[in-house]
Each structure stands twice: as structure tokens, then as C-alpha cells.
Backbone as JSON, one array per atom type, in Angstrom:
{
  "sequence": "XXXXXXXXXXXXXXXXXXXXXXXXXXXXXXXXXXXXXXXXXXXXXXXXXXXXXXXXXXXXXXXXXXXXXXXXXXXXXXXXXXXXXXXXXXXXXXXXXXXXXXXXXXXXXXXXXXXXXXXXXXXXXXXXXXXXXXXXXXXXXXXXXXXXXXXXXXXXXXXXXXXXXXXXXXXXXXXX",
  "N": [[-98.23, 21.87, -60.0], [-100.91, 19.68, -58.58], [-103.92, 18.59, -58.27], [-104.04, 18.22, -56.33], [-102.92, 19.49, -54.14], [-100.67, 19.35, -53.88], [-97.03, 18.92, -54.79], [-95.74, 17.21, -57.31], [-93.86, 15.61, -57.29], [-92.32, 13.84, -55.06], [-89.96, 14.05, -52.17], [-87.48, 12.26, -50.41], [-85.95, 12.07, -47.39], [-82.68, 11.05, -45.31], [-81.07, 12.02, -43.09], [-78.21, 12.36, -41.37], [-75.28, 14.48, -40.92], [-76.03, 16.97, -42.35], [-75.34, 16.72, -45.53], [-76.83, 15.04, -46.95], [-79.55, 16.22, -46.71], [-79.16, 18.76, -47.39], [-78.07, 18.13, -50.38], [-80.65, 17.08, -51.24], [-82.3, 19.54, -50.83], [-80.45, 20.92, -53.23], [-81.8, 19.21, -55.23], [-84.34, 19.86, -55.13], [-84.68, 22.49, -55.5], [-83.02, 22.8, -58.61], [-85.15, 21.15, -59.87], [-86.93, 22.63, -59.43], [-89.24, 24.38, -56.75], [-91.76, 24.5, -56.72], [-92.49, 22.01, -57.87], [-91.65, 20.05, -56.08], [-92.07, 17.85, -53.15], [-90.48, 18.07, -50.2], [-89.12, 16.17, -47.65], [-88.02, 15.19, -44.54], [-87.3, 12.23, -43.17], [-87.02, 11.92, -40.3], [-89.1, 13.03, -39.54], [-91.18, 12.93, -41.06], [-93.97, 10.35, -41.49], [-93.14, 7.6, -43.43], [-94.54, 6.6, -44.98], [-96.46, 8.25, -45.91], [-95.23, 9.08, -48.68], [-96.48, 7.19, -50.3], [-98.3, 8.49, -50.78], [-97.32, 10.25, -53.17], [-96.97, 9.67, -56.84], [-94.39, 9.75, -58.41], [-91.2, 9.67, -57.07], [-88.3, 10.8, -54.92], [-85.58, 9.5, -53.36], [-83.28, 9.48, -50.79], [-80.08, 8.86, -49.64], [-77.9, 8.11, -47.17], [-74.97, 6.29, -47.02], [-73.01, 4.72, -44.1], [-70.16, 4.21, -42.61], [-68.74, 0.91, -42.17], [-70.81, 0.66, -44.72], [-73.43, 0.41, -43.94], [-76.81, 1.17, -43.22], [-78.04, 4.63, -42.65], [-78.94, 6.28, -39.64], [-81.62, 7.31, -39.79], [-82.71, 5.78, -41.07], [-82.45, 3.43, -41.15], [-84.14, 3.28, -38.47], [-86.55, 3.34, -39.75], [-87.1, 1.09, -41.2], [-88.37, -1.6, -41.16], [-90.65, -1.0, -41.57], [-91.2, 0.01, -44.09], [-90.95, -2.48, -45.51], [-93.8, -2.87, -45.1], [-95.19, -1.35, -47.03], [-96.5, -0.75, -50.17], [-95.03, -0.17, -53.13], [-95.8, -0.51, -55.53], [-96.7, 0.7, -59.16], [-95.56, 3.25, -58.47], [-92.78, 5.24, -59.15], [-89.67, 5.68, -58.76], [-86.73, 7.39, -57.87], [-83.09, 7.2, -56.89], [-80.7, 8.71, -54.77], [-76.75, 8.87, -53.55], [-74.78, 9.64, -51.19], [-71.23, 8.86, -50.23], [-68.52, 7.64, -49.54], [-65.66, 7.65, -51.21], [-63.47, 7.08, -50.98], [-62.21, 6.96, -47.7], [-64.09, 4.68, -46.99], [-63.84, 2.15, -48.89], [-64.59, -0.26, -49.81], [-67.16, -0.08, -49.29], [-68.51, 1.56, -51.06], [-71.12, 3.71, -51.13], [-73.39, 1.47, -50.76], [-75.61, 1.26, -48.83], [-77.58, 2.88, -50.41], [-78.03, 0.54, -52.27], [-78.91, -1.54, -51.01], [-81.62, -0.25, -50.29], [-82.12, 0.07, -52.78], [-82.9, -2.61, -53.42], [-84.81, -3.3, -51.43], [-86.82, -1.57, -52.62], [-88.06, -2.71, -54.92], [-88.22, -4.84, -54.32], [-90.8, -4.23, -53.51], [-92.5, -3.53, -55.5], [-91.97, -1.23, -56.31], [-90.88, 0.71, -59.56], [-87.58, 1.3, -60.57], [-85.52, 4.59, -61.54], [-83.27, 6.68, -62.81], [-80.27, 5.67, -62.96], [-76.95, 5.56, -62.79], [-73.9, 6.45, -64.48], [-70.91, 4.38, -63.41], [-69.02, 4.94, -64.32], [-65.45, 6.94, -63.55], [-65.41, 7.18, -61.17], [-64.16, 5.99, -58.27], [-63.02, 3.42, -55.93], [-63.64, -0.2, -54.27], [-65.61, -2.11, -54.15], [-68.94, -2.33, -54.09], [-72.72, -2.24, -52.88], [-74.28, -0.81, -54.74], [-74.36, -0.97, -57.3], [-75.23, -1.83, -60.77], [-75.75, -5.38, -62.43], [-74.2, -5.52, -64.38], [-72.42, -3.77, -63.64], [-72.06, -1.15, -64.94], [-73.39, 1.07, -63.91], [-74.71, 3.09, -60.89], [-77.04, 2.44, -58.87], [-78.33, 4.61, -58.34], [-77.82, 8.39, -58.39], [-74.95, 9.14, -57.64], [-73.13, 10.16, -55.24], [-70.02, 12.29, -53.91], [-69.12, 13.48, -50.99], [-67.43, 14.08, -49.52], [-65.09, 13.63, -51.23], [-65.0, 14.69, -53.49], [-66.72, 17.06, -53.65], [-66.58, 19.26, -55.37], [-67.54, 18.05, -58.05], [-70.64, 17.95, -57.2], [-73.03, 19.84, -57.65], [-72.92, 19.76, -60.94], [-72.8, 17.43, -61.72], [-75.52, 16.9, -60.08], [-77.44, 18.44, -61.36], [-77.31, 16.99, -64.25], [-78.29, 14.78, -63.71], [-80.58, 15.04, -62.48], [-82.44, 16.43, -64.9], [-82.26, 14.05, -66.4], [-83.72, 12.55, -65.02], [-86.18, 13.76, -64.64], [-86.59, 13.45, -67.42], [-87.13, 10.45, -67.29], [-89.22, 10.42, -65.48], [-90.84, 11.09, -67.52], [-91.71, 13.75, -68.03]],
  "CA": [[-98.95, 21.29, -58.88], [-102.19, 18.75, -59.41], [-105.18, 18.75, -57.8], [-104.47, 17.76, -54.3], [-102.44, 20.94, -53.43], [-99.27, 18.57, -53.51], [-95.99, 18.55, -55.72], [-96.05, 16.1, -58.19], [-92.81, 14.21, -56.65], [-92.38, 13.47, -53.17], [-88.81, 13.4, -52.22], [-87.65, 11.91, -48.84], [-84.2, 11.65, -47.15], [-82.47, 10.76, -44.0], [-79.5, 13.03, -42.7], [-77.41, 13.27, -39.45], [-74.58, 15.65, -41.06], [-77.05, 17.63, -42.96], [-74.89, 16.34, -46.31], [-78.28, 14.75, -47.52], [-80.37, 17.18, -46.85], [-78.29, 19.84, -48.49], [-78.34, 17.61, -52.03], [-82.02, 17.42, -51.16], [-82.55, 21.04, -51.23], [-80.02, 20.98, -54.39], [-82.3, 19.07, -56.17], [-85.91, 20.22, -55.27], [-84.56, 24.07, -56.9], [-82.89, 22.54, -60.23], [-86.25, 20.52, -60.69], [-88.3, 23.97, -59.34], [-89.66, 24.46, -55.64], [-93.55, 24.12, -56.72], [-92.58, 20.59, -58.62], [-91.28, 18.95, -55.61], [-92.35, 18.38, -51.66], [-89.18, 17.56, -49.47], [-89.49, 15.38, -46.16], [-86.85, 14.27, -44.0], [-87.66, 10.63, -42.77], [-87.17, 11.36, -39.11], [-90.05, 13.86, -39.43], [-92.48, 12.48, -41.77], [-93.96, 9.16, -41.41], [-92.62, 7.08, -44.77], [-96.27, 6.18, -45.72], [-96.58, 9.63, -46.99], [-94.21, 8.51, -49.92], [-97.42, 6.52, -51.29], [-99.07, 9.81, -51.67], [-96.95, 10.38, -54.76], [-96.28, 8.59, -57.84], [-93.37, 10.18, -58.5], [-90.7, 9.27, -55.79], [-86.53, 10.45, -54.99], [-85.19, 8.89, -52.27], [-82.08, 10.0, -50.71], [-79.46, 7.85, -48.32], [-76.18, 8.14, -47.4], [-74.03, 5.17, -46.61], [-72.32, 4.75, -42.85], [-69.13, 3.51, -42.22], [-68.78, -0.18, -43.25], [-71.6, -0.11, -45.92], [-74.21, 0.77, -42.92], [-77.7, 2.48, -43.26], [-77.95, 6.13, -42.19], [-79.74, 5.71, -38.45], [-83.48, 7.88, -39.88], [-83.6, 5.18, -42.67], [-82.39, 2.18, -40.01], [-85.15, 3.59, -37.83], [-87.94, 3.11, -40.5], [-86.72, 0.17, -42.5], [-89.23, -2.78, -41.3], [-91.93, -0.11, -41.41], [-91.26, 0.44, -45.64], [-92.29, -3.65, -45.75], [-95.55, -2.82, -45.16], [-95.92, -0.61, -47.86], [-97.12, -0.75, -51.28], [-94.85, 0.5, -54.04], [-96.5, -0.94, -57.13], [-97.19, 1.88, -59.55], [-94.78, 4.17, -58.1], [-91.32, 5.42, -59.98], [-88.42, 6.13, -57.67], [-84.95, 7.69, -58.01], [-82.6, 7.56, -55.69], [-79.76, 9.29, -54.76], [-76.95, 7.99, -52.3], [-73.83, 9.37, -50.46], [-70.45, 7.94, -49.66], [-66.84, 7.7, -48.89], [-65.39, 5.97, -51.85], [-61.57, 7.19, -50.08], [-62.08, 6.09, -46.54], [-64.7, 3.25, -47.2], [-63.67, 1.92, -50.39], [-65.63, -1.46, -50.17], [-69.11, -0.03, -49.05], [-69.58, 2.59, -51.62], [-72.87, 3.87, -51.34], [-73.95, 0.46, -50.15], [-77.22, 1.67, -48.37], [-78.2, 3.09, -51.8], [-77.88, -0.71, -53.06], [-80.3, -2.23, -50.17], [-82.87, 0.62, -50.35], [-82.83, -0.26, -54.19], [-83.11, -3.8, -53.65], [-85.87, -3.38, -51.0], [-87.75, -1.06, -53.29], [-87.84, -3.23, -56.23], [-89.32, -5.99, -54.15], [-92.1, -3.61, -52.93], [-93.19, -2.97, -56.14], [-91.22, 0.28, -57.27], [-90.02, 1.01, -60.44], [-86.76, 2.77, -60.61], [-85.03, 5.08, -62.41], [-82.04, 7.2, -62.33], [-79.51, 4.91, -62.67], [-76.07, 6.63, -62.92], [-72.98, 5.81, -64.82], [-70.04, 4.16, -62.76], [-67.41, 5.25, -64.81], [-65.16, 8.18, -63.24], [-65.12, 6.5, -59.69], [-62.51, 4.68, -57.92], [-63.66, 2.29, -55.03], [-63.32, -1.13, -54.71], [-66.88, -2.45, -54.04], [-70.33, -1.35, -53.91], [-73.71, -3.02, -53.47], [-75.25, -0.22, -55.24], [-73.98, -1.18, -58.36], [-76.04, -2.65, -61.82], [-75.03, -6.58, -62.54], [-72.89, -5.69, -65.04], [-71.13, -2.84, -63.04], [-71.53, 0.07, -65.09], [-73.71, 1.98, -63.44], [-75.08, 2.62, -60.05], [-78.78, 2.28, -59.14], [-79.22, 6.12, -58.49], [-76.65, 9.28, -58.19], [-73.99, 8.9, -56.61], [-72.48, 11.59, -54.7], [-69.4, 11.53, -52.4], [-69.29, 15.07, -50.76], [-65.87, 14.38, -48.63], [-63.71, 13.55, -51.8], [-65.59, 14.99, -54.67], [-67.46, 17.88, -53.71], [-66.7, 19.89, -56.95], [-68.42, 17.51, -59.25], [-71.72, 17.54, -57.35], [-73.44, 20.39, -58.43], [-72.73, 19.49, -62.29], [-74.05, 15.63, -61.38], [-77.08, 16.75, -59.66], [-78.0, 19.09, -62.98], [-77.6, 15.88, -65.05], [-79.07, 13.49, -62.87], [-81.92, 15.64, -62.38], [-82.55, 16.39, -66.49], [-82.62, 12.73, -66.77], [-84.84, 11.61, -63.86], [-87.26, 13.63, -65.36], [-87.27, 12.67, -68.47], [-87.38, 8.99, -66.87], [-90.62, 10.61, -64.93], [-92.2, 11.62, -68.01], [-91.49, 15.58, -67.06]],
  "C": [[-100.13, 20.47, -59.4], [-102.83, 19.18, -58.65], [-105.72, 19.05, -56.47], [-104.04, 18.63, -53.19], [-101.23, 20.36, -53.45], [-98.11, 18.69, -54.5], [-96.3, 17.07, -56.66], [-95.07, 15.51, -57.84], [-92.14, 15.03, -55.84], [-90.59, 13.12, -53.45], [-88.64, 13.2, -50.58], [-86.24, 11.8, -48.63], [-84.11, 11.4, -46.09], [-80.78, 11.59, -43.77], [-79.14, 13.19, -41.52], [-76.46, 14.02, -40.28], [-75.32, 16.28, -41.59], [-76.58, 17.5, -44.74], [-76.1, 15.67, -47.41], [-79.05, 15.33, -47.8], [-80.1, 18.17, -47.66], [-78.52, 19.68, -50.25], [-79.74, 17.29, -52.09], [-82.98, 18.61, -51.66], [-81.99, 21.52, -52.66], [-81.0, 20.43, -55.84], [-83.91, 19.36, -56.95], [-85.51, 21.98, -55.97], [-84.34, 23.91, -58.11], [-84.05, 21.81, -60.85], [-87.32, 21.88, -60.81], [-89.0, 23.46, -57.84], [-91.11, 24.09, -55.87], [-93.62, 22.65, -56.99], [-91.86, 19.43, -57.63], [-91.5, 19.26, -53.57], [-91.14, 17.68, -51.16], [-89.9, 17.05, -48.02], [-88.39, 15.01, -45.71], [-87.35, 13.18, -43.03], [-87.73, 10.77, -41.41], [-88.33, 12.49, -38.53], [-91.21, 14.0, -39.72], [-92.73, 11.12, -41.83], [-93.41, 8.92, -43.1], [-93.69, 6.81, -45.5], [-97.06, 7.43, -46.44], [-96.48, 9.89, -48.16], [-95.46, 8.08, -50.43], [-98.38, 7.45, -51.87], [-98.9, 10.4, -53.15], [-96.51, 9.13, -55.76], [-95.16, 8.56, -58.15], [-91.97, 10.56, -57.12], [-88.92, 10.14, -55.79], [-86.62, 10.4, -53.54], [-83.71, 9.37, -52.1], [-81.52, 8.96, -49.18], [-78.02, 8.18, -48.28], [-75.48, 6.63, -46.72], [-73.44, 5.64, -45.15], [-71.52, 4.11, -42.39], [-69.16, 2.45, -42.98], [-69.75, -0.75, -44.05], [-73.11, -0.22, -44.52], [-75.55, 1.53, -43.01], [-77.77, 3.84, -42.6], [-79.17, 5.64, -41.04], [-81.64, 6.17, -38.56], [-83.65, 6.86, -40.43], [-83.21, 3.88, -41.98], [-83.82, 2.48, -39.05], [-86.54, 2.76, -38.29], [-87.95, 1.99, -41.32], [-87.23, -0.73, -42.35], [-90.23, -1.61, -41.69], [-92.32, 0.17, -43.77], [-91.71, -1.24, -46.16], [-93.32, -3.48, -45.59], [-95.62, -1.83, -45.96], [-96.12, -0.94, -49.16], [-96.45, 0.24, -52.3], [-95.36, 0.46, -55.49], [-96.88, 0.71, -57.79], [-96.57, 3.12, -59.26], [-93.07, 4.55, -58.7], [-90.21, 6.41, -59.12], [-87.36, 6.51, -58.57], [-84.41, 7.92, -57.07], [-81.27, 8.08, -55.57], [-78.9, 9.1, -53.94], [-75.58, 8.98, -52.08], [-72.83, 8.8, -50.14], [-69.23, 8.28, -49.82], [-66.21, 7.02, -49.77], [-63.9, 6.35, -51.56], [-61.4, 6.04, -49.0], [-63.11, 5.19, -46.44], [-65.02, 2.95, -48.53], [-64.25, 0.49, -51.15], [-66.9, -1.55, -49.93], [-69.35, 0.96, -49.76], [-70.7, 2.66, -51.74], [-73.53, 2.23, -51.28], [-75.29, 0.75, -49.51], [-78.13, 2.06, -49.35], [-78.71, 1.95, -52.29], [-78.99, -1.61, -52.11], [-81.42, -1.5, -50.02], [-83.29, 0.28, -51.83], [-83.57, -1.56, -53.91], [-84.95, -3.55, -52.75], [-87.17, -2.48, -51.56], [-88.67, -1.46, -54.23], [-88.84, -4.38, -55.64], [-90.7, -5.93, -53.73], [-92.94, -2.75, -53.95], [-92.57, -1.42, -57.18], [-90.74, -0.03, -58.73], [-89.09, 1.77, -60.35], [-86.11, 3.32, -61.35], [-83.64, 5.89, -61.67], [-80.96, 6.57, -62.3], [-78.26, 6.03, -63.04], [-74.52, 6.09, -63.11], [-71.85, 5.84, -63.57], [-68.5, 4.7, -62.75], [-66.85, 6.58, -64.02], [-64.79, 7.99, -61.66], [-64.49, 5.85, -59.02], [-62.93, 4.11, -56.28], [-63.55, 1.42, -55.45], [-64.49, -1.97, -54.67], [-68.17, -1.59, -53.81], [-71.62, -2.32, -54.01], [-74.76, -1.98, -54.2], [-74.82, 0.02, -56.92], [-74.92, -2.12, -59.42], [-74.89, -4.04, -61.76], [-74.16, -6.51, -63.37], [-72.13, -4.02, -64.75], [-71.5, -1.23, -63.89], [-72.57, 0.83, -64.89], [-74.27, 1.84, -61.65], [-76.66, 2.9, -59.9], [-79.12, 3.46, -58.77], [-77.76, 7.04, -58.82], [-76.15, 8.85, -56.99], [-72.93, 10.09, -56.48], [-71.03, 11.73, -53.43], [-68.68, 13.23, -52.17], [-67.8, 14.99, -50.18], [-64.91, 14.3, -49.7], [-63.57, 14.51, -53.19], [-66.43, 15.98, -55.03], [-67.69, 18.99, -54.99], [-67.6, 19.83, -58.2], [-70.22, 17.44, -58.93], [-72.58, 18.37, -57.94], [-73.59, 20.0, -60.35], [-73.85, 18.2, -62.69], [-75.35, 16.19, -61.39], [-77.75, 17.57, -60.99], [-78.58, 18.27, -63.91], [-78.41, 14.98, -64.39], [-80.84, 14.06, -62.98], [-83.01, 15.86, -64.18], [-83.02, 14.87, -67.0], [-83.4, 11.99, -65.99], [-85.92, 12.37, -64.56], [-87.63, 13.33, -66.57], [-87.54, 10.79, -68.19], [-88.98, 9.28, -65.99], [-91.49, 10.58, -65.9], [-92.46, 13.46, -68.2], [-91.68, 16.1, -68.26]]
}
């Protein structure tokens, strides 16, 4: 904990099946409950997020490549903020069966709009192993995507294992 009574990284998500939230809770225990405050977006204003330096962001994709409706809600509201100085990871959700050209697509416009607000991010997460046919949450040369990528309806087996690694390596991308 630091000074302020707060976790040292702020994580935030948006969930209607509770599929988000769930890998939310998965990842604030493998980092440690004291080392991380959880928020769900349609509960905490988003301007909260600037409280920490240390950021994970969580989204799930919706149908054709669609934001999740907490993180549609708040999404002019994150232009007015101020990421400079702040180090994100994000984590995203998706269908790469039954929507095989929007993988984790909401992941890929929350990066982009992060990036232009100043964030640094981390977490990026190899592509390989995945079968979909598009994604905007993909690096320019494809092989990875810009956070974890998780797809609970086809793949549920592997997430636990992921979120272990993902997590191991976000903090050492924090600094941890």
C-alpha cells in the first residue's frame, strides 16, 4: 500500500455478463488483494483512474467488434482526461468462434484512445495460438495483441494459466 491508503494499481472494468468482472477478481488475487483496488466503470466515476499510476483496464468486445455498454457509457468522458505519466494494461474479452472478424476489437479502440491521452501501455500479449480472422486489437505487425486476450466461451481452460503469465509480466512491465 503507499501513503494515501490506496493500492498501488487501480484496475477498472465494464461487465454485463459478469465474464469481466470475474477475470477482474482473477487478477487482483494472483497480483495480491492489498496491491490492487478494483472498480467497475458503471460504479466509479473513470476520473478515479488518474488517482493511480499504475492502471489495468478491462473490456470485453460486443457482437460486431462493439464496446461493452459501461465503457460506451463513459467513452467521451475518458477525452477529458489526462493520461500522461500513467502505465496501463489492458485486458479484453471475445468470441474469436462466433465473431471471428471483431476479436477483441474494443480492446483495440480503448488502446488506441489511451495512447492518444497520454498512457503508456504495457501488457501486450502474444497472438500466436488464436484462430480469428481479424482484430483491431492487434500490434502492426500482428503478433501480438495490445493486452490479454481472453475468450471465456471457446477457451475457458487456458484462462487461468494466461492470467498467471500475463499478470508476472505486467508487473514486471510496472516495475513490481
Amino acid at each position: 500500500m503507499n501513503t494515501s491508503g490506496r493500492a498501488q494499481i487501480g484496475l477498472f472494468y465494464g461487465s454485463s455478463t459478469c465474464y469481466t468482472e470475474i477475470v477482474g477478481e482473477k487478477i487482483r488475487a494472483q497480483i495480491g488483494e492489498a496491491n490492487v483496488d478494483i472498480f467497475n466503470i458503471s460504479d466509479e466515476p473513470i476520473a478515479t483512474a488518474l488517482y493511480y499510476d499504475l492502471l489495468i483496464m478491462g473490456i470485453p468486445t460486443w457482437d460486431y467488434g462493439e464496446l461493452q455498454e459501461d465503457w460506451e457509457e463513459i467513452w467521451d468522458e475518458l477525452d477529458e482526461l489526462d493520461f500522461s505519466g500513467k502505465v496501463v494494461a489492458l485486458y479484453g474479452l471475445g468470441d474469436q468462434v462466433g465473431y471471428p472478424e471483431w476479436f477483441l476489437d474494443a480492446m483495440g479502440y480503448l488502446h488506441h484512445k489511451l495512447v492518444k491521452l497520454g498512457a503508456q501501455l504495457v501488457g501486450y500479449w502474444p497472438s500466436k495460438g488464436y484462430e480469428f480472422e481479424a482484430s483491431k486489437a492487434l500490434t502492426d505487425d500482428e503478433q501480438f495483441f495490445v493486452g490479454l486476450a481472453l475468450d471465456e466461451e471457446n477457451e475457458f481452460a487456458e484462462t487461468d494459466t494466461r492470467i498467471a503469465a500475463w499478470c508476472d509480466q505486467v508487473l514486471a512491465e510496472f516495475g513490481q
